[in-house]
Each structure stands twice: as C-alpha cells, then as structure tokens.
mmCIF file of the N, C-alpha and C atoms, coordinates in Angstrom:
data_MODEL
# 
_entry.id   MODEL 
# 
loop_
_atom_site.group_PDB 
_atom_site.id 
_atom_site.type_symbol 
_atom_site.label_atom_id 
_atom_site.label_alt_id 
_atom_site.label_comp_id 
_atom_site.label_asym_id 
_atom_site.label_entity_id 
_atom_site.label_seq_id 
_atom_site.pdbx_PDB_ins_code 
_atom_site.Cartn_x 
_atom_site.Cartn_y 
_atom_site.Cartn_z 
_atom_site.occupancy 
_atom_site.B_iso_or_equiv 
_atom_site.pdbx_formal_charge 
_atom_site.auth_seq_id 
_atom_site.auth_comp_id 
_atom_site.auth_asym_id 
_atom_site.auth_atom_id 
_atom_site.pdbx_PDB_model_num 
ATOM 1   N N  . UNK A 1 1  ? 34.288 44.866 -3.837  1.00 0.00 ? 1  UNK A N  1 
ATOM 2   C CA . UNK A 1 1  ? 34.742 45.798 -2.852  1.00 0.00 ? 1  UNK A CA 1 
ATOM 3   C C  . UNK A 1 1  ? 36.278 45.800 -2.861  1.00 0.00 ? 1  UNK A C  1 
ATOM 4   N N  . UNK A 1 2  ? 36.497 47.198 -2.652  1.00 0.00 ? 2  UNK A N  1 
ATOM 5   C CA . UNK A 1 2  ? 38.046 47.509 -2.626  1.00 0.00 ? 2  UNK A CA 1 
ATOM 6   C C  . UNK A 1 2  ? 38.588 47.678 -1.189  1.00 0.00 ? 2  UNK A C  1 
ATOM 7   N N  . UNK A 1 3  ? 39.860 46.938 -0.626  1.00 0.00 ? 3  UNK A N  1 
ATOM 8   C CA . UNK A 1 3  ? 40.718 48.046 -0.098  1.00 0.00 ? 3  UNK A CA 1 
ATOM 9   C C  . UNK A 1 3  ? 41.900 48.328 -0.207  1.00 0.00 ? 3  UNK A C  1 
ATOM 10  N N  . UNK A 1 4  ? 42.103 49.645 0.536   1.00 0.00 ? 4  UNK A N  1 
ATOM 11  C CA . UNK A 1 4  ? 43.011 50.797 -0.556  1.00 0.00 ? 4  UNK A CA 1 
ATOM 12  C C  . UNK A 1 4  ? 43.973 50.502 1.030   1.00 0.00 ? 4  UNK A C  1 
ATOM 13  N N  . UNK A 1 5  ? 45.651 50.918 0.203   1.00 0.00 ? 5  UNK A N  1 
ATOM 14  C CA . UNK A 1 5  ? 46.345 50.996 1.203   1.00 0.00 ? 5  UNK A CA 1 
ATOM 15  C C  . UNK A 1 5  ? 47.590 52.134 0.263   1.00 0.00 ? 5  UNK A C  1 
ATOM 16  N N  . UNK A 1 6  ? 48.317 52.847 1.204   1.00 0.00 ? 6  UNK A N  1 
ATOM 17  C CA . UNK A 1 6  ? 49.200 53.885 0.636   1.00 0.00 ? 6  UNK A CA 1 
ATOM 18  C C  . UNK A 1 6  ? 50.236 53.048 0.211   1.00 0.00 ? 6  UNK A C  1 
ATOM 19  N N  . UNK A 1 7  ? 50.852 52.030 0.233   1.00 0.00 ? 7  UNK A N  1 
ATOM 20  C CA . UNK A 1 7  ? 51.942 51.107 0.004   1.00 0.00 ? 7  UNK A CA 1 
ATOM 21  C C  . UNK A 1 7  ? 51.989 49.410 0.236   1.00 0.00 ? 7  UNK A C  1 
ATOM 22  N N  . UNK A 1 8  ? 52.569 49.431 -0.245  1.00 0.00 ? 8  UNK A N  1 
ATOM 23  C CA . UNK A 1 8  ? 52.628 47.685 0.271   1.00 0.00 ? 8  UNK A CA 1 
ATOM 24  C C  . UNK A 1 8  ? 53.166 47.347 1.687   1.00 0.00 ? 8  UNK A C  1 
ATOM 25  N N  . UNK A 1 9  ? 53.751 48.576 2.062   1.00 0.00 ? 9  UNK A N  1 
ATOM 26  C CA . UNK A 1 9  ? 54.206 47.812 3.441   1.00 0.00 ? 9  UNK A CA 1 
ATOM 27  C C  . UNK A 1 9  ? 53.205 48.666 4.555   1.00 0.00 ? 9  UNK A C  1 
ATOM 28  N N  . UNK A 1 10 ? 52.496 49.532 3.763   1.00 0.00 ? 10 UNK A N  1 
ATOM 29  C CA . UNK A 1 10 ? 51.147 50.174 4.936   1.00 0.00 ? 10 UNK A CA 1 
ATOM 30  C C  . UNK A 1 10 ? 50.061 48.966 4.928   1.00 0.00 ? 10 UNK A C  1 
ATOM 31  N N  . UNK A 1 11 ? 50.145 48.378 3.987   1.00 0.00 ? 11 UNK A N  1 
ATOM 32  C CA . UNK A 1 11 ? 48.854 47.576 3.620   1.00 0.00 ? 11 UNK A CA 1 
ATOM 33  C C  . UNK A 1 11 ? 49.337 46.141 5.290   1.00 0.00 ? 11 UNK A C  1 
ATOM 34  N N  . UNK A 1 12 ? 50.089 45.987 4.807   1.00 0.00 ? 12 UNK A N  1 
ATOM 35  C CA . UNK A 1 12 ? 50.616 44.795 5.858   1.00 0.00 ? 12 UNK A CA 1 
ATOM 36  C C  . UNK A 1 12 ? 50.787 45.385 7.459   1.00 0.00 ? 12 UNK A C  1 
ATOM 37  N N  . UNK A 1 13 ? 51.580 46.191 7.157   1.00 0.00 ? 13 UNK A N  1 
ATOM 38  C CA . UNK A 1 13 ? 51.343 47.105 8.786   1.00 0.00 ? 13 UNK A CA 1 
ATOM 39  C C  . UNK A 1 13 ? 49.967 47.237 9.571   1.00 0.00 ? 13 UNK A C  1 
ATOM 40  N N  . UNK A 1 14 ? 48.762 47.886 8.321   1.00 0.00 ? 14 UNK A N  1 
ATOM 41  C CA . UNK A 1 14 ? 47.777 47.692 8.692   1.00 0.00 ? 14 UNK A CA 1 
ATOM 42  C C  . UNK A 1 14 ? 47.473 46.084 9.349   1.00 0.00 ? 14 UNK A C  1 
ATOM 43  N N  . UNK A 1 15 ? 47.259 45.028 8.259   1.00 0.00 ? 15 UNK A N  1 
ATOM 44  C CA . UNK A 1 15 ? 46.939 44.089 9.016   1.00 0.00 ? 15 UNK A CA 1 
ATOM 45  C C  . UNK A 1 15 ? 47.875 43.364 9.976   1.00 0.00 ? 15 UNK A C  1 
ATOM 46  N N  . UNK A 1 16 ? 48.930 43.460 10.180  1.00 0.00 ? 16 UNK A N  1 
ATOM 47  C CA . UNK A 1 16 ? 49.911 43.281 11.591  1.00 0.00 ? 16 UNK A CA 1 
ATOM 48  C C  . UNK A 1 16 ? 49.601 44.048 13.153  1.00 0.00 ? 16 UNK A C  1 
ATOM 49  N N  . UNK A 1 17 ? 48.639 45.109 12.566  1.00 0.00 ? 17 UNK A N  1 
ATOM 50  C CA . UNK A 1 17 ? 48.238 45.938 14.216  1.00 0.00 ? 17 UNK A CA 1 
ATOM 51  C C  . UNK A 1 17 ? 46.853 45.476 14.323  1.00 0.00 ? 17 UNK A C  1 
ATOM 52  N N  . UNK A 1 18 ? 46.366 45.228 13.377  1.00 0.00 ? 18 UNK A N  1 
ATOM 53  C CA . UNK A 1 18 ? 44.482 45.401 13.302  1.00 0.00 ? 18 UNK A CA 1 
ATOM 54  C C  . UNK A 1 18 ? 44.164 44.081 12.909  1.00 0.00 ? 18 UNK A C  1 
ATOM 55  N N  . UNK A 1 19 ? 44.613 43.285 12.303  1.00 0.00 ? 19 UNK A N  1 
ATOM 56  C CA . UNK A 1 19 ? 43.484 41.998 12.005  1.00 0.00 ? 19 UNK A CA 1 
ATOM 57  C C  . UNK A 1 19 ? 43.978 40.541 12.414  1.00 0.00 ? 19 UNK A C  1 
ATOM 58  N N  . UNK A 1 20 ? 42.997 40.551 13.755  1.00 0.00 ? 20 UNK A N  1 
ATOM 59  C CA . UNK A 1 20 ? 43.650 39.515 14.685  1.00 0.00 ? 20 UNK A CA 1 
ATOM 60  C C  . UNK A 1 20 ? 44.408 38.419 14.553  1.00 0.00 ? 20 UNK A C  1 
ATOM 61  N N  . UNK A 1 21 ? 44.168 37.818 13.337  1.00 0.00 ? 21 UNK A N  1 
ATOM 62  C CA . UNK A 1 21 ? 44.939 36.390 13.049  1.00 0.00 ? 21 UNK A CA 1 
ATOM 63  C C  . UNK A 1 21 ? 46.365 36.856 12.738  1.00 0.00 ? 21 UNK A C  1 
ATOM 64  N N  . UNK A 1 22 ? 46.632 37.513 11.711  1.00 0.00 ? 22 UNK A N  1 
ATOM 65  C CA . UNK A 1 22 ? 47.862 38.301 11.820  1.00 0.00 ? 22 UNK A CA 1 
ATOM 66  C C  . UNK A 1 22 ? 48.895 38.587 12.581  1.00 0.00 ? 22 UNK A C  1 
ATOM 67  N N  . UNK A 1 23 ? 48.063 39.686 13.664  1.00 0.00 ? 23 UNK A N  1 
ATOM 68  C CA . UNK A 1 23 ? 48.828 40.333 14.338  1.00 0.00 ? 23 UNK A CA 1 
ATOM 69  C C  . UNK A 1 23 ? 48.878 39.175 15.956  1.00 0.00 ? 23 UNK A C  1 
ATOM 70  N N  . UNK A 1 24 ? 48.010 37.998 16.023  1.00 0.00 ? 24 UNK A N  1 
ATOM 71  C CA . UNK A 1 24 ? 48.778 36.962 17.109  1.00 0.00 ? 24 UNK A CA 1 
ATOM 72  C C  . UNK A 1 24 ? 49.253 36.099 16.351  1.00 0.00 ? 24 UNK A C  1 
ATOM 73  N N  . UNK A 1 25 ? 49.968 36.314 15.176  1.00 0.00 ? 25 UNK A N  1 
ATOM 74  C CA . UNK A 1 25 ? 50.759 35.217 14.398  1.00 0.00 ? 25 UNK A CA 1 
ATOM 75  C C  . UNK A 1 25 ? 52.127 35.817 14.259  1.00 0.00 ? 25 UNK A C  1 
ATOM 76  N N  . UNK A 1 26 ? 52.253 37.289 14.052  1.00 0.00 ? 26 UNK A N  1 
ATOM 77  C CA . UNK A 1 26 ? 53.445 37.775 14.219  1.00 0.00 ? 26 UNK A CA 1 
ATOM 78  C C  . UNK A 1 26 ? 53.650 37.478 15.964  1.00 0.00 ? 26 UNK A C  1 
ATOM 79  N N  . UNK A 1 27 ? 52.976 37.890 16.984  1.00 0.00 ? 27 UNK A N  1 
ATOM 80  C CA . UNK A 1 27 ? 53.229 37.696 18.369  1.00 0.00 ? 27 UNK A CA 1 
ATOM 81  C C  . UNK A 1 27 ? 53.642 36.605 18.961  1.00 0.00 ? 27 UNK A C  1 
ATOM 82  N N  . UNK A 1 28 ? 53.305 35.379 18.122  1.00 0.00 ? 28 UNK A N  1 
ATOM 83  C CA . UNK A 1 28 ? 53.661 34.034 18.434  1.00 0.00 ? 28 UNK A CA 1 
ATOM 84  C C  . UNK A 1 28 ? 54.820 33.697 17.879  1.00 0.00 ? 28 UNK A C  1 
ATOM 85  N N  . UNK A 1 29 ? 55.804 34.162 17.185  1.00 0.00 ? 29 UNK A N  1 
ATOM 86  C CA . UNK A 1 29 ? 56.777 33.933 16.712  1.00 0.00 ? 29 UNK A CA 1 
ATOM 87  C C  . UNK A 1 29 ? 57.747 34.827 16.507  1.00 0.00 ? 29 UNK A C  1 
ATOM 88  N N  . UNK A 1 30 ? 59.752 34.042 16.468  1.00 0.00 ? 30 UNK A N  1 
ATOM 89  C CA . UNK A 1 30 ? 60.773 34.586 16.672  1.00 0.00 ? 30 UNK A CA 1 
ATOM 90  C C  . UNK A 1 30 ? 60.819 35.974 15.558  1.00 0.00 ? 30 UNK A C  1 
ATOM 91  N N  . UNK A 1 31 ? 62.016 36.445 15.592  1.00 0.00 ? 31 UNK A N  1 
ATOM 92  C CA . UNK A 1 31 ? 62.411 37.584 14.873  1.00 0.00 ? 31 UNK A CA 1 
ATOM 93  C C  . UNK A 1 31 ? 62.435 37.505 13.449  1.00 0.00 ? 31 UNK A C  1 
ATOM 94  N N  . UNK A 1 32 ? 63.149 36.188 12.929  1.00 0.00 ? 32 UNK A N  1 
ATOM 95  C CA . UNK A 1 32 ? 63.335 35.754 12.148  1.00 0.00 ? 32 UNK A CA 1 
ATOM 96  C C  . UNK A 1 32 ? 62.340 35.134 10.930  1.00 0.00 ? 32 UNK A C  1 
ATOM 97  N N  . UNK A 1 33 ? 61.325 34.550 12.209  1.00 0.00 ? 33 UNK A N  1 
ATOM 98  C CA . UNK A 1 33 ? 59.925 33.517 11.598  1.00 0.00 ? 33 UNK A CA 1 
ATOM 99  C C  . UNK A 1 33 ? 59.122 35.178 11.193  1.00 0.00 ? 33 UNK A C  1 
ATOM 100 N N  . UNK A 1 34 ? 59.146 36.234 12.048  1.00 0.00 ? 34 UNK A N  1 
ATOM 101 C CA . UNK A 1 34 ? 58.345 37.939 11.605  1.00 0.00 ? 34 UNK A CA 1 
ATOM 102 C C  . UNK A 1 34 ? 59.006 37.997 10.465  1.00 0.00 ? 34 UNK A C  1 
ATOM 103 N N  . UNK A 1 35 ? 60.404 38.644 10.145  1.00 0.00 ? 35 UNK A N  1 
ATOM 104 C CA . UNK A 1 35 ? 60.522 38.554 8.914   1.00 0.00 ? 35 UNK A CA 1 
ATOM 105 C C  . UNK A 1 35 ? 60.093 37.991 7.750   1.00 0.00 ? 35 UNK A C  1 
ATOM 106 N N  . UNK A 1 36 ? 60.249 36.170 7.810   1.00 0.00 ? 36 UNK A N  1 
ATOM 107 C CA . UNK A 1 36 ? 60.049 36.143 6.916   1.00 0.00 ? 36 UNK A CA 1 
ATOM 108 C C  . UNK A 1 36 ? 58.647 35.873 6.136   1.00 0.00 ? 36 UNK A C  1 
ATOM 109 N N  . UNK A 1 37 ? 58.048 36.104 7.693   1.00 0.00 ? 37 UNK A N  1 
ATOM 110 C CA . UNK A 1 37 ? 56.152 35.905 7.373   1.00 0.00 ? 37 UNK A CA 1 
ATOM 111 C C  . UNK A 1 37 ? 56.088 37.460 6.818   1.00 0.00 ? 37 UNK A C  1 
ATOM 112 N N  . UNK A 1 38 ? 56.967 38.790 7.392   1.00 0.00 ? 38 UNK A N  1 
ATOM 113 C CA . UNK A 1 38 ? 56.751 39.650 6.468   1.00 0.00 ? 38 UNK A CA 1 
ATOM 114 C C  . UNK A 1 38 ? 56.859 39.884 5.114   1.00 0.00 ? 38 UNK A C  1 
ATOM 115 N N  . UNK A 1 39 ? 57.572 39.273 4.486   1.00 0.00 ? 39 UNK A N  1 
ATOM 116 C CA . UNK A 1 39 ? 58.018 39.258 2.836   1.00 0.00 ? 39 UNK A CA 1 
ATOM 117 C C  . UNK A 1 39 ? 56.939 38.929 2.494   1.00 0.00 ? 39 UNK A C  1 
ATOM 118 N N  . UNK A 1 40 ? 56.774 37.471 3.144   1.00 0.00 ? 40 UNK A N  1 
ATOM 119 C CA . UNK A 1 40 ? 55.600 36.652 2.557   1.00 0.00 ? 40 UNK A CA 1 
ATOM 120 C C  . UNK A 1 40 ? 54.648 37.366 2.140   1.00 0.00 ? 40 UNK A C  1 
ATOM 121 N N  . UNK A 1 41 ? 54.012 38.214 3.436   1.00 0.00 ? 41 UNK A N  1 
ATOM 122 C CA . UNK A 1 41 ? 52.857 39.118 2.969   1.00 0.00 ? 41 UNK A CA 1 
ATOM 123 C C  . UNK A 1 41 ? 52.801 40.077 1.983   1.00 0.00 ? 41 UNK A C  1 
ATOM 124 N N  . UNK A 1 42 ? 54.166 40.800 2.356   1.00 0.00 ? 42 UNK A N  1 
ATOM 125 C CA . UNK A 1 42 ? 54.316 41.745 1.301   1.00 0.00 ? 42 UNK A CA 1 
ATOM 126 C C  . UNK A 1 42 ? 54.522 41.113 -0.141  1.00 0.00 ? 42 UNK A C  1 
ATOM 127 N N  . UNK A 1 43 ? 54.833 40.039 -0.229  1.00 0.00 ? 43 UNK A N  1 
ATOM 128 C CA . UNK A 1 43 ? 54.809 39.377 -1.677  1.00 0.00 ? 43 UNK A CA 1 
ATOM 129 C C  . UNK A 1 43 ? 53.191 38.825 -2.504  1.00 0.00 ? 43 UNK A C  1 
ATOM 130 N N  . UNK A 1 44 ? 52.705 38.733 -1.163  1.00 0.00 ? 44 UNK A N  1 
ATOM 131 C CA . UNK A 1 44 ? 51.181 38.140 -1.831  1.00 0.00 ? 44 UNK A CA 1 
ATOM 132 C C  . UNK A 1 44 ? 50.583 39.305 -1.734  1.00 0.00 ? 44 UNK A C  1 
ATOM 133 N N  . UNK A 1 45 ? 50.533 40.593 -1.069  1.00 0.00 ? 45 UNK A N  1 
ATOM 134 C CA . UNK A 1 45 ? 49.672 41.470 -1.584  1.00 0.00 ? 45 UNK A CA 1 
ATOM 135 C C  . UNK A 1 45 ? 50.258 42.064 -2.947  1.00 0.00 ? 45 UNK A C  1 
ATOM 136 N N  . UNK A 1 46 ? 51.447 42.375 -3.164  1.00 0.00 ? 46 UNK A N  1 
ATOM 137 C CA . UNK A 1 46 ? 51.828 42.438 -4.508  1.00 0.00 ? 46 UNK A CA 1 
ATOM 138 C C  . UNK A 1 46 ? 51.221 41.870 -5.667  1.00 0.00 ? 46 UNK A C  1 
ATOM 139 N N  . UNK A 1 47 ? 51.040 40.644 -5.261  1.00 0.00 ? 47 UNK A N  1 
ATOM 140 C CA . UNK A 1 47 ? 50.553 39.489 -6.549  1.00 0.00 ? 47 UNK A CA 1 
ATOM 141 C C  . UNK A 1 47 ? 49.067 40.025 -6.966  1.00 0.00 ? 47 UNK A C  1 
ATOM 142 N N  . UNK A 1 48 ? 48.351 40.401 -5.623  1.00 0.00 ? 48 UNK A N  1 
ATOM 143 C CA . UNK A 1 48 ? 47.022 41.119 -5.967  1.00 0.00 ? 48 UNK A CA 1 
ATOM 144 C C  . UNK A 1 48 ? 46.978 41.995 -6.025  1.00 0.00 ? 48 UNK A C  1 
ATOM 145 N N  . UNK A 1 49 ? 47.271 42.906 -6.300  1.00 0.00 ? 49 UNK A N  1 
ATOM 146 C CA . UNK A 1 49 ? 47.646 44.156 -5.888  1.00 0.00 ? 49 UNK A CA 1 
ATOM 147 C C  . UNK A 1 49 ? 46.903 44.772 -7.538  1.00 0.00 ? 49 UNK A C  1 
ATOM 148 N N  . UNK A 1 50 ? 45.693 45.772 -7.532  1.00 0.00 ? 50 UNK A N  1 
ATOM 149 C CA . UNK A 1 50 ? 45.602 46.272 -8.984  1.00 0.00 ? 50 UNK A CA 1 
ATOM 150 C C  . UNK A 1 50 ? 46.081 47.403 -9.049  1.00 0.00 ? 50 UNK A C  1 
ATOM 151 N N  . UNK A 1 51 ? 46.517 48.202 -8.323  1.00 0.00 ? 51 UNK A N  1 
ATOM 152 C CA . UNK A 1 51 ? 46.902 49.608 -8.707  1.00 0.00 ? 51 UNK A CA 1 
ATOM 153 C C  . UNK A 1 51 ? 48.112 49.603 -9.073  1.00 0.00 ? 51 UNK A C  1 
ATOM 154 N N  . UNK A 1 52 ? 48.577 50.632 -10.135 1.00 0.00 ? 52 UNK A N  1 
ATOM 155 C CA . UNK A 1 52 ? 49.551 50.964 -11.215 1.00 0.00 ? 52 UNK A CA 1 
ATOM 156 C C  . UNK A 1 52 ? 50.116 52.172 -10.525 1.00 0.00 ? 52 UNK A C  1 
ATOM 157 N N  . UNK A 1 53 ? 50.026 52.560 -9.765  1.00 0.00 ? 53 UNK A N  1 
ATOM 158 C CA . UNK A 1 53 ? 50.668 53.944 -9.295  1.00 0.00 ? 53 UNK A CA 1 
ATOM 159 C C  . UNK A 1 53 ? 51.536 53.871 -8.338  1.00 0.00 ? 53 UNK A C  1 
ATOM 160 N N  . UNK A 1 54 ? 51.705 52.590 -7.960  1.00 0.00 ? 54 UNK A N  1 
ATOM 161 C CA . UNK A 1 54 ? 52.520 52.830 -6.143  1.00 0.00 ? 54 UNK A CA 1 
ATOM 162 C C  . UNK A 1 54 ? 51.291 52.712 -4.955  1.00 0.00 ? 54 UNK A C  1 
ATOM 163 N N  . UNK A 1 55 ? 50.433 52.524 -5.245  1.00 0.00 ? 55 UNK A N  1 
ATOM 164 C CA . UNK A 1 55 ? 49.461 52.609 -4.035  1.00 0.00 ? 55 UNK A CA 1 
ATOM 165 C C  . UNK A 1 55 ? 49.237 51.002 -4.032  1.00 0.00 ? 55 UNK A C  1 
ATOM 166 N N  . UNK A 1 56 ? 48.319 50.723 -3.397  1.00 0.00 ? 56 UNK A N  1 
ATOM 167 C CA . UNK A 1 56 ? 47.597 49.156 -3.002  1.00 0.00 ? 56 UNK A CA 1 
ATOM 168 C C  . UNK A 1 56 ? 46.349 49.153 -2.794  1.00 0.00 ? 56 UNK A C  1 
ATOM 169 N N  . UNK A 1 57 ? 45.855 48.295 -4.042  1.00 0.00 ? 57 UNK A N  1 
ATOM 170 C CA . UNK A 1 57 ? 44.220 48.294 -4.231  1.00 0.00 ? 57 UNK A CA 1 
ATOM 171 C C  . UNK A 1 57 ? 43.862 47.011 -4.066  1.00 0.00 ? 57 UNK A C  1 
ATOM 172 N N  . UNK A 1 58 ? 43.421 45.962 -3.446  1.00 0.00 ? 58 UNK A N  1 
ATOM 173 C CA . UNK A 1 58 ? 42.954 44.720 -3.217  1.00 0.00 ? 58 UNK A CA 1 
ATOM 174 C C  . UNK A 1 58 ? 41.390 44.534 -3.315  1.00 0.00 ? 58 UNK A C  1 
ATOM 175 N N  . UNK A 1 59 ? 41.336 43.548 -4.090  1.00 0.00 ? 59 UNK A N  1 
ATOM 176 C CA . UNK A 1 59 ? 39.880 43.364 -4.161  1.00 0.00 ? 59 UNK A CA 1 
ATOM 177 C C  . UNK A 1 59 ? 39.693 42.048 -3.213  1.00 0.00 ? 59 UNK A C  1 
ATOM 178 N N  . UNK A 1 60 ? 38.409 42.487 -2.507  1.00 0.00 ? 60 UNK A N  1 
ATOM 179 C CA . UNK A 1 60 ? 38.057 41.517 -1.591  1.00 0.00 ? 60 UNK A CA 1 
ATOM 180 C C  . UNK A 1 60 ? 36.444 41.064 -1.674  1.00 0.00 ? 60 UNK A C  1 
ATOM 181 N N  . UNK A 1 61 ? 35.955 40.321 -1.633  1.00 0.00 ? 61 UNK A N  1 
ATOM 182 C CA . UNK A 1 61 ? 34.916 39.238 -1.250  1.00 0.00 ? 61 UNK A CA 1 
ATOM 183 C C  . UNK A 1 61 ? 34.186 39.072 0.024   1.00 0.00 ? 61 UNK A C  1 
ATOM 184 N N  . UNK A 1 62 ? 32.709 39.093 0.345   1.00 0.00 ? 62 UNK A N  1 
ATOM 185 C CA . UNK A 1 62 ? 32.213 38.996 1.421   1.00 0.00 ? 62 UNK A CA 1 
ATOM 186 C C  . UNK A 1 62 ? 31.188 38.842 1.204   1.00 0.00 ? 62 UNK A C  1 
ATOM 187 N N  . UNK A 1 63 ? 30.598 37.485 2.210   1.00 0.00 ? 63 UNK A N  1 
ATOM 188 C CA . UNK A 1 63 ? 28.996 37.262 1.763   1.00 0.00 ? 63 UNK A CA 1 
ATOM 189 C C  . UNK A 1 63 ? 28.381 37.640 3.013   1.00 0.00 ? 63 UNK A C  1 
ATOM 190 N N  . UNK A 1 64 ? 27.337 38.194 2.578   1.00 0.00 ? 64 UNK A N  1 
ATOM 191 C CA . UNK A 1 64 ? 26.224 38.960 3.690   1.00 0.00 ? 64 UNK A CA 1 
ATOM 192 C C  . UNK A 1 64 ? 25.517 38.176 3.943   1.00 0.00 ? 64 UNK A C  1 
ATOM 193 N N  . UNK A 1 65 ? 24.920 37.850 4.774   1.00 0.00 ? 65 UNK A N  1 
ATOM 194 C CA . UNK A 1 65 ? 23.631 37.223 5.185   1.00 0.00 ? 65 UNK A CA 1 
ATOM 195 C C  . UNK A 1 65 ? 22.856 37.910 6.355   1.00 0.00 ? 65 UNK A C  1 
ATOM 196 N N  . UNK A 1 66 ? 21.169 37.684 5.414   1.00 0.00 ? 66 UNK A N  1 
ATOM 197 C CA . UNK A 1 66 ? 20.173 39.141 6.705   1.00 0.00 ? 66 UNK A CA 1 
ATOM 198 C C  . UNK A 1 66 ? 19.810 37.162 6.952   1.00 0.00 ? 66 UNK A C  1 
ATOM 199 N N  . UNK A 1 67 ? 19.420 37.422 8.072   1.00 0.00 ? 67 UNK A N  1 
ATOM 200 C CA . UNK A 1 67 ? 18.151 36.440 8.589   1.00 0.00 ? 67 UNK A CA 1 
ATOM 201 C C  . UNK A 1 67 ? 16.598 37.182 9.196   1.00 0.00 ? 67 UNK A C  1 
ATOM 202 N N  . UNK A 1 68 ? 15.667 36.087 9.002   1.00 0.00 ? 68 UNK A N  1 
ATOM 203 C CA . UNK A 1 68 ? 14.766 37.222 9.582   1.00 0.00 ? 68 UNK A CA 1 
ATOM 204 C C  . UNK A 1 68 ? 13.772 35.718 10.308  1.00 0.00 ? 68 UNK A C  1 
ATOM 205 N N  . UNK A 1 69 ? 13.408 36.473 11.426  1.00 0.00 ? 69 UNK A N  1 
ATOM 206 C CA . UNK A 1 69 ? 12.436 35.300 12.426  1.00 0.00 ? 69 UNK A CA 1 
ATOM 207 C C  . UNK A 1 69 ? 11.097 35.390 11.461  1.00 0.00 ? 69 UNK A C  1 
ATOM 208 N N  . UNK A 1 70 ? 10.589 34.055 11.309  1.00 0.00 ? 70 UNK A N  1 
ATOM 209 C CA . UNK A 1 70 ? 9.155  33.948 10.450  1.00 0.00 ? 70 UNK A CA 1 
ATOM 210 C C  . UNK A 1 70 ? 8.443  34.071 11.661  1.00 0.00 ? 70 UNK A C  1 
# 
C-alpha cells in the first residue's frame, strides 16, 4: 500500500495536523525543537520517498487481523 502526498512538505504537514503522535509532539515542544523535528521528517520521508517527479509516494505496511467468536 501506497501513500501519495503532493510534496515533501505536504506529506509532513499532513502528518503534523492529522496523526496524533506527531502532531502532540510538535505541541509539546519549543520553536526551535519544531524545526528541527521538521527537517528531520522532511529528511526521512525523502529517504523513502519512490516517486521521481516531485510528488511523495511512501510505501507503507499494515497487518489486518479479522477475529471471529467460535
């Protein structure tokens, strides 16, 4: 599974408003500590990053589990 983001710094924006650990990790910390947890991010989605065009394609991982009552 893919997800797609228009840029590297939409991709992070996204998870800075929307994915909770994130966005109370930027909230918990100074101006300075945001910055440079922003690079950070923007540097590791880079590293994964497969798209060749300017966009941001991340491949991600997730295990499903059904349960069912016997």
């Amino acid at each position: 599974m893919f997800q797609y983001y228009r840029s590297i710094g939409h991709g992070v924006e996204v998870f800075r408003t929307y994915f909770g650990p994130t966005s109370r990790a930027f909230q918990t910390i100074d101006a300075a500590s945001q910055e440079r947890f922003q690079k950070d991010l923007e540097d590791l989605f880079a590293s994964y990053n497969r798209a060749t065009d300017g966009t941001v394609a991340l491949e991600s991982e997730y295990l499903q589990v059904i349960a069912a009552r016997a």
